[in-house]
Steps between C-alpha positions, in 0.01 A plus 500: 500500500363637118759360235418680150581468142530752262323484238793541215684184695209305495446586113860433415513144679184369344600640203853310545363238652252348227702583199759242626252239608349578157858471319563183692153312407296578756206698351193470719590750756621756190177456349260530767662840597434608111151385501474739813723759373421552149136568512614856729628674199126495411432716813523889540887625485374639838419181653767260378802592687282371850353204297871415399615521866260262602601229274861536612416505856311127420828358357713679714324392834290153438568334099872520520548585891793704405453703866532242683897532450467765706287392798760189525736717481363708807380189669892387441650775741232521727293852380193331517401138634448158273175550376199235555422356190063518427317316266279798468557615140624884474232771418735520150444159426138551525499773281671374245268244468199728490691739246552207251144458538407822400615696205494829658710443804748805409241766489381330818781504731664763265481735891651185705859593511670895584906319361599293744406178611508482904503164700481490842686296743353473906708377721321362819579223721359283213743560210249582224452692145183748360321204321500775233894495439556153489289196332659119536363233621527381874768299624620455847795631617812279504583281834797618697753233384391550108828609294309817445648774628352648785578927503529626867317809462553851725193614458569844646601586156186436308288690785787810409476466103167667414529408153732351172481682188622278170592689234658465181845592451638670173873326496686292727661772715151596590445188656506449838281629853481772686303591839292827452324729764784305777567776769126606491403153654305352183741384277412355203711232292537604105575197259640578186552185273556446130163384354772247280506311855152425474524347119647103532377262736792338485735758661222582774800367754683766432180769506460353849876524598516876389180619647591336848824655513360808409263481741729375803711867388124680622472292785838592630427862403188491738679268781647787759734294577647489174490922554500551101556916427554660136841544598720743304788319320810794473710503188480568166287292292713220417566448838113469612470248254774317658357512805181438401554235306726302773210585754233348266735207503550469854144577601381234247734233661316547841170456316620170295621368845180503688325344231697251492484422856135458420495297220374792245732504184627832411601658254907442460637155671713546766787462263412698204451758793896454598544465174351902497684539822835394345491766223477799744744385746749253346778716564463380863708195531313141431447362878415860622233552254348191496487535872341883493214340281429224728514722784198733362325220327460320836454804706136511654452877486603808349420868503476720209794706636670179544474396123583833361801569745641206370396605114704798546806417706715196442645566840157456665459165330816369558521558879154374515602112360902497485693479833768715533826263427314350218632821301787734551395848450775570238327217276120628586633857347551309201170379441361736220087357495373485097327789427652742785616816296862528397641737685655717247231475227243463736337297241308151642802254495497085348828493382728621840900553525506374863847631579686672237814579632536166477483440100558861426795722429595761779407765256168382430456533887650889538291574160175356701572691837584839320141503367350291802749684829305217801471201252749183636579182305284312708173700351530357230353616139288370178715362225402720284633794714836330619524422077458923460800597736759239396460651118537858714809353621621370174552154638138388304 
């Protein structure tokens, strides 16, 4: 499998990377990349942009080791095997040596690198890494009964990923993986990950914890029994965002589940995750919902059409986790989720009037149903809306 870095989130990081070591006291890597850095603006204007990428790709890959987030990531959900640890130093360590030894080094290997940085990971019955790609000293792997945890790989997914693009992403709802090239038979994994990530060693937990969820969403993308589709979402738009947004939800609490049958910490707790849970569905009463969510979080599998049927109909989720008697259908037609549309605005809907004909003057009702001919009591309506036809009625 290739994993590569482009070169504007490898530039970024550094970038982000040594300024706060820098701000927080800790110079020497800061100034070692300006003793290599600085002398480039003396090149050619032709030649620097190559020079510069070639500095970044040293920080990025072997001084600050800010890829290996990734490949632990990968190794994490089982896209490529543990990798065997050499004492062997990388051929970037090496050259970094020789370039601080000579004064010319970016005219030199100005032609070294096209814009992004490739590392290669072989998977053979030996679980091993290009020598190239990775440069730490040797150490044995862990015994069997170390506290370590040990990842139980299926390898037929790293033999079907060709190859993992990183790249940088532009804003936070850019973030996130997708699987490229899947129905031709090479798919490729694209990474896109705020270069901010990258910048404090002290929240490289939670760097870890993104990029392994993120990367357990393109492993079940690639899994066929998972069967993921670009499925069309009908509606109008704030109705796909419903749906999308519950199916994010849903499909994230089957991710956070398996790793935490693992022993891999994800990104949300289990309870911040009901916590999540309890905001989209709360209208469903206490013991019911609690028991939907443990009911998916300790299911073993799902498909994609599983997730998103339940996303998009209540009904589908509810027969799936509540037994029949548990709730009469007269009280399940009064469970209005938050954020369904209201009915008569058809406006997403936080606030809901669960039953008005049960607050609400009979002539706030007929003024409803002269507009709205099908609508019942029972469908409920946005506060705002019910507020709008009692001052039509006059009883405001």
């Amino acid at each position: 499998m290739k994993v590569s870095y482009s070169a504007q989130l490898m530039e970024e990081s550094v970038f982000r990377h040594l300024n706060h070591l820098e701000r927080s006291g800790y110079r020497s890597d800061y100034d070692e990349f300006h003793s290599l850095a600085d002398p480039i603006y003396e090149l050619p204007e032709d030649d620097r942009e190559i020079a510069f990428e070639k500095v970044n790709r040293l920080f990025f890959m072997e001084k600050l080791k800010l890829g290996d987030h990734v490949l632990r990531a990968l190794e994490a959900v089982g896209l490529i095997p543990k990798r065997k640890r050499t004492s062997k130093k990388s051929a970037l360590l090496k050259e970094n040596q020789a370039l601080k030894s000579d004064a010319d080094f970016a005219v030199a290997d100005a032609a070294i690198l096209p814009g992004e940085f490739t590392e290669e990971t072989e998977s053979d019955d030996v679980e091993q890494v290009d020598e190239e790609a990775v440069a730490v000293v040797e150490e044995e792997a862990p015994p069997e009964d170390s506290d370590e945890v040990s990842y139980d790989l299926a390898r037929e997914f790293e033999e079907r990923i060709k190859e993992v693009i990183v790249k940088r992403a532009i804003n936070k709802v850019d973030e996130g993986s997708n699987v490229l090239n899947r129905v031709s038979g090479n798919p490729i994994i694209e990474m896109r990950v705020l270069a901010s990530r990258f910048s404090n060693p002290e929240e490289a937990l939670d760097l870890d914890a993104f990029l392994i969820q993120e990367f357990m969403h393109a492993k079940d993308m690639v899994d066929p029994e998972f069967d993921y589709e670009d499925a069309f979402i009908p509606g109008n738009p704030s109705v796909k965002n419903l749906i999308t947004s519950r199916f994010r939800l849903l499909w994230n609490m089957y991710v956070d589940a398996r790793l935490g049958r693992i022993g891999v910490v994800s990104v949300l707790p289990k309870e911040a995750r009901f916590r999540e849970f309890d905001n989209f569905y709360r209208k469903i009463p206490d013991k019911q919902r609690r028991g939907i969510f443990e009911g998916i979080w300790t299911a073993d599998k799902f498909t994609h059409e599983e997730l998103l049927s339940m996303a998009t109909d209540l009904d589908t989720l509810m027969s799936k986790y509540v037994d029949p008697g548990e709730i009469s259908e007269e009280e399940r037609d009064f469970i209005h989720l938050q954020g369904s549309p209201c009915p008569l605005c058809k406006f997403p809907t936080y606030n809901w009037v669960d039953d008005p004909e049960s607050i609400c003057d009979e002539m706030v009702l007929e003024a409803i149903q002269i507009d709205f001919p099908d609508w019942e009591s029972k469908d409920g309506g946005c506060d705002r809306c019910i507020e709008v036809y009692e001052l039509r009625a006059g009883v405001g």
